[in-house]
C-alpha positions, 0 to 999 in steps of 0.5 A, a space after each residue: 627167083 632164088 632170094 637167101 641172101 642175107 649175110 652171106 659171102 661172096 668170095 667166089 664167082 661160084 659162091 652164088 648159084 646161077 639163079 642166085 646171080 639171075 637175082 642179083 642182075 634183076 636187083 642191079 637193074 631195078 636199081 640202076 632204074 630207080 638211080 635214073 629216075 631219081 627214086 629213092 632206094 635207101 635200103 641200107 640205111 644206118 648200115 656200114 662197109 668196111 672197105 680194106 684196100 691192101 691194093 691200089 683203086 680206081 674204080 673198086 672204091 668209087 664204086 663201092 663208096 658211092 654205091 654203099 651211100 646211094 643206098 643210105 649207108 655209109 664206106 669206111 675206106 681203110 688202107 691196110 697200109 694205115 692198120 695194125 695189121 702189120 702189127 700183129 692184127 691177123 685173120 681172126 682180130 679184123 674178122 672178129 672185131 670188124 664183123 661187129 663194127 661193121 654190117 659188111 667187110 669188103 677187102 681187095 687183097 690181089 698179092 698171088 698166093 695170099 689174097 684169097 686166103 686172107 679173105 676165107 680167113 677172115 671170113 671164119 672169124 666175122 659175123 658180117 658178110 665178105 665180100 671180094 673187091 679183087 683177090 689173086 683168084 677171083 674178082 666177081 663183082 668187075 663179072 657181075 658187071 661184065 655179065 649185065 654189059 653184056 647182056 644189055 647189049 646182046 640180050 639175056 639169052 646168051 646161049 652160043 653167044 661166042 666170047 674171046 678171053 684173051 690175054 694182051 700186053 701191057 707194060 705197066 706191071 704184071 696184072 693179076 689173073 683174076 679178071 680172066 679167071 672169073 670171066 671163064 667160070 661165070 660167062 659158060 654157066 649162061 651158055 655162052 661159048 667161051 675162047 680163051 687165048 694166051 701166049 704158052 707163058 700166061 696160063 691160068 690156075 689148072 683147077 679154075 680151068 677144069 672148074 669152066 670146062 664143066 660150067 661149059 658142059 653144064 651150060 651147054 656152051 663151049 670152051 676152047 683154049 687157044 695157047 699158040 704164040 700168034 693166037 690173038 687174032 685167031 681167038 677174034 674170028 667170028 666172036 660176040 665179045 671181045 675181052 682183051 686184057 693183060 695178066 702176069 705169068 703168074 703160073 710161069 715164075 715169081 721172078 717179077 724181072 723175067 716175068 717182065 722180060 716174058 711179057 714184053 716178048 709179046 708186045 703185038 699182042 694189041 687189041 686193035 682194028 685188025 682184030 676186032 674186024 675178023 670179029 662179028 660186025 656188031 661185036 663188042 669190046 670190053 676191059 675192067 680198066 685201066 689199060 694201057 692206052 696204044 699198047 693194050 688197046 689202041 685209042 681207035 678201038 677202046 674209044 670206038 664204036 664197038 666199045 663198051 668200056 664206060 657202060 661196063 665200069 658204071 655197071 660197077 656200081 649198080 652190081 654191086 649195090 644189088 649184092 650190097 642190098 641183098 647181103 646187108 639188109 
């Protein structure tokens, strides 16, 4: 068990070693025990979370909130919005002056091309730990939850364990590519056999790509694309875990009206019964939330039996209090 966590960032999925994210599901679980007991773990007590949000949050700041107080600690949610950021705070101020107010500085910054780098910028400049609500490239802490759903629900031995990354329509707005880009680079380390699927217009950032194709050849699993028009279901046959959800084509045009004209061409790209019933029997679907209820997932599956949707979004919490204690302390 590896445990130099202490003041440390996490920005990248890969930031922590495999070992290091063994240690983190070890905490969350002992965590999420002691919530359900009722036991005090209060490890974090007179520490503070800056919570900078330039992106809107459901989940992300509930989470992180209630995670940061059940600890002993306190959230300070600030809206970018409601700063001087616009003002002329760069990189350097809010690292600098937040690293010192605050024992930790989280920040969801999602706008492609931007938000990773503000989040390393500030970074250089902040003697408090870093750590990733959601940025263009990366969402790690919604992986981390997604990697102890999974494997409460088919076991910590995850090796040929097939699971479909596949893109689905949504109409609300063109959503990041984050989810699946983590997705990709965390699931392969822990062997697992990993199927992405999109339509030709949705493709992921190339060297993320190239960087899962070697976790997978580390990990011993596989890692195949499937980029046909009509890939959706073909991706679902046979797999363990289905995780369907939408994404912009970022990587197609910034042009927000043709990226809308793009994604509403593929609007049978649904996750429904006749996809998840190629899929293994037992298999499980999952999405971060929110979908698009009858149009990215239909109600049949996203409220079925084969969902795991409201068990992985509370693994939100105890995830992320584990990097929390572990970072912080």
């Amino acid at each position: 068990m590896q445990t130099n966590f202490r003041g440390r960032d996490l920005i990248g999925d890969l930031d922590f070693t495999k070992e290091e994210v063994e240690t983190v599901l070890d905490v969350a679980w002992d965590l999420k025990r002691k919530r359900a007991l009722g036991e005090p773990h209060a490890y974090l007590r007179d520490k503070v979370l800056a919570m900078l949000f330039f992106f809107s949050s459901t989940r992300t700041r509930g989470s992180f909130e209630a995670g940061i107080a059940q600890l002993g600690g306190h959230g300070a949610f600030i809206d970018s919005n409601t700063t001087q950021i616009s003002h002329g705070d760069t990189p350097v101020e809010i690292g600098e002056i937040f690293g010192r107010y605050f024992d930790g500085i989280a920040i969801r910054h999602c706008d492609f091309g931007d938000g990773n780098k503000y989040l390393n910028a500030v970074a250089k400049s902040s003697r408090a730990p870093i750590l990733n609500m959601q940025c263009d490239i990366y969402h790690p802490f919604q992986c981390l939850a997604d990697l102890m759903t999974i494997m409460e629900k088919k076991g910590r031995d995850l090796r040929k364990k097939k699971m479909v990354v596949s893109w689905a329509y949504a109409a609300s707005y063109l959503k990041p590519v984050s989810v699946a880009q983590s997705l990709i680079l965390q699931m392969p380390r822990f062997g697992m056999d990993v199927t992405l699927a999109y339509p030709p217009e949705f493709k992921l950032m190339p060297e993320i790509v190239e960087q899962a194709k070697e976790q997978a050849r580390i990990g011993g699993g596989n890692f195949e694309i499937i980029d046909s028009k009509d890939g959706m279901k073909e991706a679902c046959k046979d797999a363990d875990v289905i995780y369907a959800k939408s994404w912009g084509p970022l990587l197609t045009t910034n042009d927000k009206a043709e990226g809308k004209r793009i994604q509403d061409s593929y609007k049978d790209w649904i996750m429904d019964a006749a996809k998840l019933k190629v899929a293994k029997p037992d298999a499980i679907y999952m999405h971060p939330l929110p979908a698009d209820r009858d149009i990215e997932v239909t109600s049949e599956v996203m409220d079925g039996p084969n969902s795991v949707v409201f068990d992985e979004a509370e693994n939100r919490l105890h995830a992320q209090k584990a990097v929390m204690a572990l970072t912080m302390a």
